[in-house]
C-alpha positions in Angstrom: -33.2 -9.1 28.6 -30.0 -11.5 28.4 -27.5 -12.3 26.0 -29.2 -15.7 26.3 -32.0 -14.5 24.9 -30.3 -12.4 22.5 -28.7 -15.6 20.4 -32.0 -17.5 20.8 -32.0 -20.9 19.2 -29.4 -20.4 16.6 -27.0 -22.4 18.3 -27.0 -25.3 20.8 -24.0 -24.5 23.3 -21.6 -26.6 24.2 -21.4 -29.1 27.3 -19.3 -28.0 29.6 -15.7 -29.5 29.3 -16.7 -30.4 25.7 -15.8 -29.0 22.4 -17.9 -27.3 21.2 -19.6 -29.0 18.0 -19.2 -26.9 14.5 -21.8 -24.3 14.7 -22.3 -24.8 18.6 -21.5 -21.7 21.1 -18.9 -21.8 23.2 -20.3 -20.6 26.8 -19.7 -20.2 30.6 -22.1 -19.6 33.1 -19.2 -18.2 35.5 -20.6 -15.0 37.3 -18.5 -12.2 39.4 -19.9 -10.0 42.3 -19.0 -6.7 41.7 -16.6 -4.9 42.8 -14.2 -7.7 42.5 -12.0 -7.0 45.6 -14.1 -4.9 48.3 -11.6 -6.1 50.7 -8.6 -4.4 49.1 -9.6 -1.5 47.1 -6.9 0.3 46.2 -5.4 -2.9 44.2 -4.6 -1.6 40.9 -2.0 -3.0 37.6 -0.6 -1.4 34.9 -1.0 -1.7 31.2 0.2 -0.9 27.7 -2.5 0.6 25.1 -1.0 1.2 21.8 -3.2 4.7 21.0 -3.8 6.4 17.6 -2.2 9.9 16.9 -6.0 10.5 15.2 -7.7 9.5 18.4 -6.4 12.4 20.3 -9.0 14.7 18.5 -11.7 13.0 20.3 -10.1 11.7 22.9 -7.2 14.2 24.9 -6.8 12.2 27.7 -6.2 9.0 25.5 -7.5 5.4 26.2 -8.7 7.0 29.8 -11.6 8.4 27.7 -12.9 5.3 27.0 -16.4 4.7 28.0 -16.2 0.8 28.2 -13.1 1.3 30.2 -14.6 3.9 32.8 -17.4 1.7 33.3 -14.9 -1.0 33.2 -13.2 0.6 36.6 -16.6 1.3 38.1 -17.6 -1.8 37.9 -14.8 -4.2 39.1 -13.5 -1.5 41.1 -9.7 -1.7 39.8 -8.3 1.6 38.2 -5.6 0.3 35.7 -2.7 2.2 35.5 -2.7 2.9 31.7 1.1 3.5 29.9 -0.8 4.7 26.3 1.6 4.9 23.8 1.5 6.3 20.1 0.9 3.6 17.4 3.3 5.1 15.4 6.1 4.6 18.2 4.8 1.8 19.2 7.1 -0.9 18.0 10.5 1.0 19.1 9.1 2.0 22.6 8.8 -1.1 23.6 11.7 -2.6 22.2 13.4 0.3 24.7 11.0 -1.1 27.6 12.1 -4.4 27.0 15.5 -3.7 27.0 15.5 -1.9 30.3 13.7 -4.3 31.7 10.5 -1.8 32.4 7.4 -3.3 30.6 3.8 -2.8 32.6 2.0 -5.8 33.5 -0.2 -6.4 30.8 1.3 -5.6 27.3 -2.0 -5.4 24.9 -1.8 -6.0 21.0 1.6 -8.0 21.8 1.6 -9.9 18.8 2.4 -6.8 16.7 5.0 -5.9 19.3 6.4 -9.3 19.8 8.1 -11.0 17.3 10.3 -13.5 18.0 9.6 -16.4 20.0 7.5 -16.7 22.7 9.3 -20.1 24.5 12.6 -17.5 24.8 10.5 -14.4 26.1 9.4 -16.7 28.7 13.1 -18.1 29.4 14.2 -14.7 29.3 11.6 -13.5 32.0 10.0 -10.7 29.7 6.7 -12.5 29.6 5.3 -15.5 31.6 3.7 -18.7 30.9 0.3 -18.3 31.9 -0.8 -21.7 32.4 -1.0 -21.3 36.5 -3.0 -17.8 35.5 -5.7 -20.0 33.6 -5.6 -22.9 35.5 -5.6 -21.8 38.9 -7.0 -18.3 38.5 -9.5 -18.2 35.3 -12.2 -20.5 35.6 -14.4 -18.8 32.7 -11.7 -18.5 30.3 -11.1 -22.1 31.3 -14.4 -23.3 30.5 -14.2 -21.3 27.1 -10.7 -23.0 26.3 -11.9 -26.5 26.9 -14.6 -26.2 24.5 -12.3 -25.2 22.1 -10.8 -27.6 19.1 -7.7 -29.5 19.6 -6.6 -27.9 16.4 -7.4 -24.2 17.6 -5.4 -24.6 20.8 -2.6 -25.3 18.6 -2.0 -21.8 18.5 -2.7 -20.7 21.3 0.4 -22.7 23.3 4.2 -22.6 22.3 5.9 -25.5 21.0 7.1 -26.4 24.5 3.7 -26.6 25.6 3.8 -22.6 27.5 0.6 -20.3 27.7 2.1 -17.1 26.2 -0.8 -15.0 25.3 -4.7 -15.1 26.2 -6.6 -14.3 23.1 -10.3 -13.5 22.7 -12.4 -16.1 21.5 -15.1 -15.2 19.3 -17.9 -17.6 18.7 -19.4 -15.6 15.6 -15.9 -15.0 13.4 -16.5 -12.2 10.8 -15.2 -12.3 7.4 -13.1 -10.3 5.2 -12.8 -6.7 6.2 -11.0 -4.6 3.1 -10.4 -5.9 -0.2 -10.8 -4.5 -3.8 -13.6 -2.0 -5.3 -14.5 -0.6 -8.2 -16.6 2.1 -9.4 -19.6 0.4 -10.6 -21.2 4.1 -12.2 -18.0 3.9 -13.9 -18.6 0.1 -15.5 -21.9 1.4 -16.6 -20.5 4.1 -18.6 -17.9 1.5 -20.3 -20.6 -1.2 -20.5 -18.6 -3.5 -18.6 -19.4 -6.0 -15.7 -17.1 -6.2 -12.2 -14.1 -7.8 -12.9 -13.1 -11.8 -11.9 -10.3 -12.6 -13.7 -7.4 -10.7 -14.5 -7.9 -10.4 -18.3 -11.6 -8.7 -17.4 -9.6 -6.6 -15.0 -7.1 -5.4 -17.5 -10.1 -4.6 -19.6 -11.8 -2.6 -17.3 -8.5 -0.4 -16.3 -7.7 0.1 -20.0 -11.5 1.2 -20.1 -11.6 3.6 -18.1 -8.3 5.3 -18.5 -9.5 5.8 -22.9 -13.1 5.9 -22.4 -13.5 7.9 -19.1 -9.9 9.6 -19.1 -9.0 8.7 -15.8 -5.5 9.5 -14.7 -5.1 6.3 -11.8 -7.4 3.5 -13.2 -5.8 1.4 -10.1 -4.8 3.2 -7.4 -2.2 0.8 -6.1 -0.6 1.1 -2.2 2.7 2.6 -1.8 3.9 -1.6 -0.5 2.9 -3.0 -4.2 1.1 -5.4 -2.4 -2.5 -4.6 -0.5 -2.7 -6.1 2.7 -5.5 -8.0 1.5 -3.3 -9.8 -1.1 -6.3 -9.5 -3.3 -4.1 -9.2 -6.8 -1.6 -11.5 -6.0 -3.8 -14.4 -4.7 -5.3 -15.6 -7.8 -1.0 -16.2 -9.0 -1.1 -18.7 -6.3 1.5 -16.6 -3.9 1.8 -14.6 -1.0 3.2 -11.2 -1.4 3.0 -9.4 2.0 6.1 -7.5 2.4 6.1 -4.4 4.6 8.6 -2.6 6.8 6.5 0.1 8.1 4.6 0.3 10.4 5.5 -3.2 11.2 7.0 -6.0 9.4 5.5 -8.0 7.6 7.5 -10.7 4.7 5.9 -13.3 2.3 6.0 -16.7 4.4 3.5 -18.8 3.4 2.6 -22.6 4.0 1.2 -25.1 0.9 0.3 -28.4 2.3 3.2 -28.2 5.1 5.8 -26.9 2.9 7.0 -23.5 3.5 7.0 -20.8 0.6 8.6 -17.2 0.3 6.3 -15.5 -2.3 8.8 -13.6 -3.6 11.1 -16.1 -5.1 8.2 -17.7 -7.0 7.2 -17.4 -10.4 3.8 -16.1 -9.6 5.4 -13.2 -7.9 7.3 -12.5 -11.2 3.8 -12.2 -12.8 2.0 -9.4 -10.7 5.2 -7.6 -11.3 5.4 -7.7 -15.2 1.8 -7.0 -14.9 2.3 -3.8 -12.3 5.1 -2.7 -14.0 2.8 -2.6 -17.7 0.3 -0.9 -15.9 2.5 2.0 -14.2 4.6 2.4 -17.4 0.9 3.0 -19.4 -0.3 5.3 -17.1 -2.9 2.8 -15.3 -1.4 3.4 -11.6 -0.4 7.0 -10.9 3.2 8.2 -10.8 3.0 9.3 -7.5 1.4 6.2 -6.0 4.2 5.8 -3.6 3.8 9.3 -1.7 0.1 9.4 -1.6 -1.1 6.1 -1.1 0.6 5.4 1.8 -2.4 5.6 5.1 -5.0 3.5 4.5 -7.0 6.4 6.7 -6.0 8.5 4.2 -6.9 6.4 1.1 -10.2 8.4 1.1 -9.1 11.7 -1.0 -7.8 9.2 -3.9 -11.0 7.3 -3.9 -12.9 9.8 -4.2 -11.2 12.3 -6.3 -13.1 11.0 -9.5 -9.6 9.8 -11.1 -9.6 6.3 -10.1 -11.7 2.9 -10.7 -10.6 0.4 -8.9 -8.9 0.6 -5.1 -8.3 -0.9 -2.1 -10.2 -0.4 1.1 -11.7 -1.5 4.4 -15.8 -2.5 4.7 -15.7 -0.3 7.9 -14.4 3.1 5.5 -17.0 3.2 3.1 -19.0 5.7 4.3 -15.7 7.8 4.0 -15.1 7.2 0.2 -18.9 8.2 -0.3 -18.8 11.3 1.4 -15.8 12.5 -0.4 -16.8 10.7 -3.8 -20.5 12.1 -4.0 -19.5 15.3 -3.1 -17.4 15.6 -6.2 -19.8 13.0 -8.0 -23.5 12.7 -7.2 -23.2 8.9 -9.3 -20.4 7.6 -7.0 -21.4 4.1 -6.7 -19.2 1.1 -6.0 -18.9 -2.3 -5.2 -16.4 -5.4 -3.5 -14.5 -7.4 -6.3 -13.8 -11.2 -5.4 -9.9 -11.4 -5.5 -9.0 -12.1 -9.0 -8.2 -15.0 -10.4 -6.8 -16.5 -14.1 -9.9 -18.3 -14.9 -13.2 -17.4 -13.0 -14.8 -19.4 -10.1 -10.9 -20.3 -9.6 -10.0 -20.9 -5.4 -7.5 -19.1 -3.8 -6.3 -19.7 -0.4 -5.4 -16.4 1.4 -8.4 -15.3 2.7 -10.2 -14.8 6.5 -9.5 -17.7 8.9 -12.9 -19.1 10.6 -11.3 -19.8 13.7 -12.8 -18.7 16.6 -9.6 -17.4 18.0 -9.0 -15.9 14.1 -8.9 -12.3 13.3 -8.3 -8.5 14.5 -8.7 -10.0 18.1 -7.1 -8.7 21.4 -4.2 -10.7 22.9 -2.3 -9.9 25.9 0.7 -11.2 27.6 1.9 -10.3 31.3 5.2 -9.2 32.2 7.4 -11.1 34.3 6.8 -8.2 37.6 5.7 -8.7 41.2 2.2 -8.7 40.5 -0.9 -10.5 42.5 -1.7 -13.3 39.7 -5.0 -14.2 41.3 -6.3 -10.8 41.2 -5.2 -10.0 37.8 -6.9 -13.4 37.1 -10.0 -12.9 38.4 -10.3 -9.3 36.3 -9.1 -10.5 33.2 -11.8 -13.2 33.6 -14.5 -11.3 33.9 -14.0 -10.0 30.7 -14.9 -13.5 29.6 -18.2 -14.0 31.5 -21.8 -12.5 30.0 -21.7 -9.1 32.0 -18.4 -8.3 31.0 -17.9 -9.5 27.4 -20.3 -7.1 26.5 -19.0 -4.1 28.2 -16.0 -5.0 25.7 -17.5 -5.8 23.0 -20.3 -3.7 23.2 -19.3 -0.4 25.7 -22.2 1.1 28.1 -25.8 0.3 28.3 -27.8 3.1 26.9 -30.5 3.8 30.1 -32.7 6.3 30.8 -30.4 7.7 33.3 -27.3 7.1 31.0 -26.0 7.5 27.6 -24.6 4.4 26.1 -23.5 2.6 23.1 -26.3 -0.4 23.1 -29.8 -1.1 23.9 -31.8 -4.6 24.2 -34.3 -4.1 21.5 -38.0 -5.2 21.8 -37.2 -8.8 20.6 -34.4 -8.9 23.2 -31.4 -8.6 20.5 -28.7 -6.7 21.3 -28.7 -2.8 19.2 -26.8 0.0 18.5 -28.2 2.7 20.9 -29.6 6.3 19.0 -26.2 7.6 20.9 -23.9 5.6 18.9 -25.7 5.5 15.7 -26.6 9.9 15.8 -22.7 10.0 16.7 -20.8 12.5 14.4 -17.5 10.0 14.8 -17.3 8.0 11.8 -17.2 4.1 12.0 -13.6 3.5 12.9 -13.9 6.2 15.6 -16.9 5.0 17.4 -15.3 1.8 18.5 -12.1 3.3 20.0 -14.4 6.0 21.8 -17.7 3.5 23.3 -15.7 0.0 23.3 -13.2 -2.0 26.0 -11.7 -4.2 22.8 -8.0 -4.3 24.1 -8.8 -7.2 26.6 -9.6 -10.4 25.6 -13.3 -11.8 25.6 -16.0 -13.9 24.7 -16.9 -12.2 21.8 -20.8 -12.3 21.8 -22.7 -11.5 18.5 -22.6 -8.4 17.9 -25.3 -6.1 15.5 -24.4 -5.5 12.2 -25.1 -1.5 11.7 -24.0 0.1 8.7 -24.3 3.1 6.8 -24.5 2.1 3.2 -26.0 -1.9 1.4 -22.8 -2.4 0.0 -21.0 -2.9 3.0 -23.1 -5.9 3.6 -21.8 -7.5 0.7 -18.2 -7.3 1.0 -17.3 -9.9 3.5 -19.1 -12.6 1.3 -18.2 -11.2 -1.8 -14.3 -11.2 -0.7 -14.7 -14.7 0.7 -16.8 -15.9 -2.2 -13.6 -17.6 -3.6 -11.0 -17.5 -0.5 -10.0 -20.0 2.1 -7.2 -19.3 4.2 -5.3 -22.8 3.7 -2.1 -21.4 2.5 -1.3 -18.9 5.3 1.5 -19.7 7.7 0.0 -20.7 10.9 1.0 -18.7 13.9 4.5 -20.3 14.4 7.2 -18.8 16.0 11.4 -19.1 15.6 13.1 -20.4 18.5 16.5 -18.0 19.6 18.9 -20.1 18.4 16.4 -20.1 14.6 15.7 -16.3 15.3 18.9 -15.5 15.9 20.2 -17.3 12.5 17.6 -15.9 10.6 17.6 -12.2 12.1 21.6 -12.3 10.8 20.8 -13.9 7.3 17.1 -12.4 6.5 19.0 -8.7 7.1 20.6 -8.2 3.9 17.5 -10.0 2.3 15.1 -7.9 3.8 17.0 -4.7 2.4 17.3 -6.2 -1.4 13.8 -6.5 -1.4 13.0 -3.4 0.3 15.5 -1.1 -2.3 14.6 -3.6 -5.9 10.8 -3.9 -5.3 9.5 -0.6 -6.3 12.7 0.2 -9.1 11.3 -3.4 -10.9 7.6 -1.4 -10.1 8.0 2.3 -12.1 10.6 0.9 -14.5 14.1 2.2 -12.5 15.0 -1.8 -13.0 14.3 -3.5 -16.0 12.5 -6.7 -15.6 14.5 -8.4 -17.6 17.1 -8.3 -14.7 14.2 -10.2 -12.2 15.8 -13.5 -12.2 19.3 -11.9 -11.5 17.6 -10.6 -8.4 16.0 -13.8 -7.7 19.4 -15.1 -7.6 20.6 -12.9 -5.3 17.8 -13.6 -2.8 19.3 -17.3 -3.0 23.2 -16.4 -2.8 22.1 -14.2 0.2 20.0 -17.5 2.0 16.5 -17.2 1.7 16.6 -20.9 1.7 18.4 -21.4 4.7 15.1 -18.9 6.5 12.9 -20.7 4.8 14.4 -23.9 6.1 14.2 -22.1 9.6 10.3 -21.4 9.0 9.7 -25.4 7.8 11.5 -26.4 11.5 9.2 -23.9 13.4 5.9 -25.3 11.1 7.2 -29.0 11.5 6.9 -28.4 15.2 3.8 -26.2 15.5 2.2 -29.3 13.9 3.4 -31.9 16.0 2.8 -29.9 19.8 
């Protein structure tokens, strides 16, 4: 069977050189023999794979255990030199790499490891502009690029026009991945329904902390702020701010104008709100120490002292193994992000663009490397034989175990390998699948362990665009260098006042004293810097 097969007639593809309508696939019928250079063999490149600390249980020898990628160098014949490095040295290793002037070839994930702008990492000759790569070198990613929407490539070029970064494109972009749950036995016993707005919600927590004598109603992240913004969205802001493990601060964009969540009054709200909560014993006291690792969120959820929590779609088989085995009625079920008056829009949610989400982008270090070769394997990965070694791993044959079968109707399936696998859901993919080069994403089966996962992405989205969010804009050096020296101070106000105005240690009645501060330390001139960088990301 083929992938053609596999999508049947859900779709019409695209013409080749044309966008591809809305709905339509995005295709290439570019083909590679195998092994992709008989004539020189031993031709090899090296590459950066940020690698989890928890993945060494399963896999010693790191990224080098990967099935996808051993199939990967059987196939194309190229045995990449992998540099694996830990995720949680990540960020610092290869600011030392960069410094020394000893990157790899091929930096993976960069966009977590790359902050600042990509024009001056170019300039600087610590990446380069990959627009001879696709041009000259790429002819299926090329095809895929063309068929692409003028306001998609937007993001995928700098603001002088560069390459920086080849991203996958995915013609089937998934929705939300972790938001808000709640304990839906526990509604029963209260005789309450899930919560849309945040007067139901306070209900409910109240509820369950008088009626069911739970200790953590809400078990709120150590950051205040979920990565899925999904109590802060409905107050019409943007509250992302992290320092660990990366950096992450509350930029966001309303119809062109650039917005620091912080500094605005809905921001004010969620914290008189979390701040009523922790003081009346909704969020637990110790909130900060133990609810730090989402992998670790798990314990909490399923302890039987909380109601409401954050999570991922891909974990829930996690909080029900841990929650029925203290509770035989654990039961629960995605909330929409809350809003003040129900049905209300917000506009932080998933992005539908094809190039949107979780999705691998590389850049390539400016080294003496063969850019035709490197090419012509990255490509691959973008033609129907390779896409789904990444996306999918190994065929599952009589003579092999793999991760996928072609079913009897010709779809594409999980293989009895994968799904009999004793490595949960978030293992399997870092064990069985190539997802750290880009790809044409095809669509991929939908296996999970428990109906509720089903319904979160739509229940998460039922109410969330994504108009709001900053669009993938970048400082230049002279901006980045400004900002780096003003947003400093800023960033460690934040990081010190956030969680005293959170458990009480700062009375809320000195918020707008701290607001003040924000502005006598410059957060206007940054977000001044941010309009400049969106002004020109919208007229590339």
């Amino acid at each position: 069977s083929s992938a053609e097969e596999a999508e049947g007639s859900e779709a019409e593809p695209a013409e080749e050189g044309e966008p591809a309508a809305e709905g339509g696939l995005i295709t290439t019928s570019k083909t590679y023999d195998l092994p992709l250079f008989p004539d020189d063999p031993d031709w090899t490149f090296s590459m950066w794979v940020s690698f989890s600390d928890n993945a060494s249980n399963y896999m010693p020898n790191q990224y080098a255990d990967n099935k996808a990628f051993v199939k990967a160098c059987e196939m194309t014949g190229v045995n990449v030199d992998l540099l694996c490095v830990s995720t949680s040295s990540n960020s610092e290793q290869f600011q030392l790499r960069v410094a020394s002037n000893d990157l790899p070839d091929v930096i993976t994930n960069v966009a977590q490891l790359w902050t600042g702008s990509y024009d001056s990492a170019i300039e600087d000759d610590v990446f380069i502009d990959l627009t001879e790569l696709v041009e000259n070198y790429m002819p299926a990613y090329k095809e895929c690029y063309d068929q692409l929407p003028e306001s998609v490539k937007l993001d995928l070029h700098t603001d002088e026009g560069r390459f920086p970064k080849l991203i996958s494109i995915n013609n089937y972009p998934s929705g939300a991945t972790e938001g808000m749950f709640v304990r839906t036995d526990y509604l029963e016993k209260v005789g309450l329904d899930v919560p849309k707005t945040y007067d139901q919600l306070d209900e409910v927590l109240y509820a369950f902390q008088s009626e069911l004598g739970l200790s953590e109603s809400l078990m709120a992240v150590a950051g205040l702020v979920h990565t899925s913004n999904a109590l802060v969205s409905g107050l019409g802001v943007w509250g992302g701010f992290s320092t660990f493990p990366f950096n992450s601060d509350p930029y966001y964009c309303v119809d062109g104008e650039v917005k620091y969540g912080i500094i605005e009054p809905g921001y004010k709200e969620y914290m008189e709100m979390f701040h009523k909560w922790y003081a009346d014993g909704i969020i637990s006291p110790d909130f900060i120490s133990k609810n730090q690792n989402p992998m670790d969120f798990a314990g909490t959820i399923g302890s039987g002292n909380t109601g409401v929590f954050f999570g991922e779609t891909n974990m829930v088989p996690s909080y029900y193994a841990v929650g029925q085995s203290n509770d035989p009625d654990f039961e629960i079920a995605p909330v929409a992000p809350i809003t003040k008056t129900e049905g209300e829009a917000t506009h932080f949610g998933t992005s539908k663009s094809p190039i949107s989400g979780r999705l691998a982008g590389i850049s390539v270090a400016a080294n003496d490397i063969d850019l035709e070769k490197l090419g012509t394997y990255l490509d691959f990965f973008f033609t129907e034989e390779g896409a789904l070694l990444s996306a999918m791993g190994v065929e599952e044959t009589a003579d092999q175990e793999g991760s996928y079968i072609w079913d009897e109707n010709g779809e594409l399936a999980y293989s009895d390998t994968w799904n009999n696998s004793e490595l949960n859901e978030m293992e399997k993919p870092t064990f069985w699948i190539y997802s750290c080069v880009p790809m044409l994403c095809p669509k991929t089966p939908t296996t999970y362990s428990y109906d509720v996962q089903y319904t979160c992405a739509d229940v998460w989205d039922e109410n969330a665009d994504d108009s709001w969010k900053l669009p993938d804009v970048s400082l230049n050096a002279d901006e980045q260098y400004e900002c780096d020296a003003i947003y400093a101070d800023i960033r460690t106000l934040v990081e010190e006042n956030l969680t005293k105005f959170a458990v009480g240690d700062r009375d809320m009645a000195e918020w707008d004293d701290f607001i003040d501060q924000l502005y006598e330390l410059g957060i206007e001139d940054c977000i001044a810097l941010y309009q400049n960088a969106v002004d020109r990301y919208y007229a590339r």
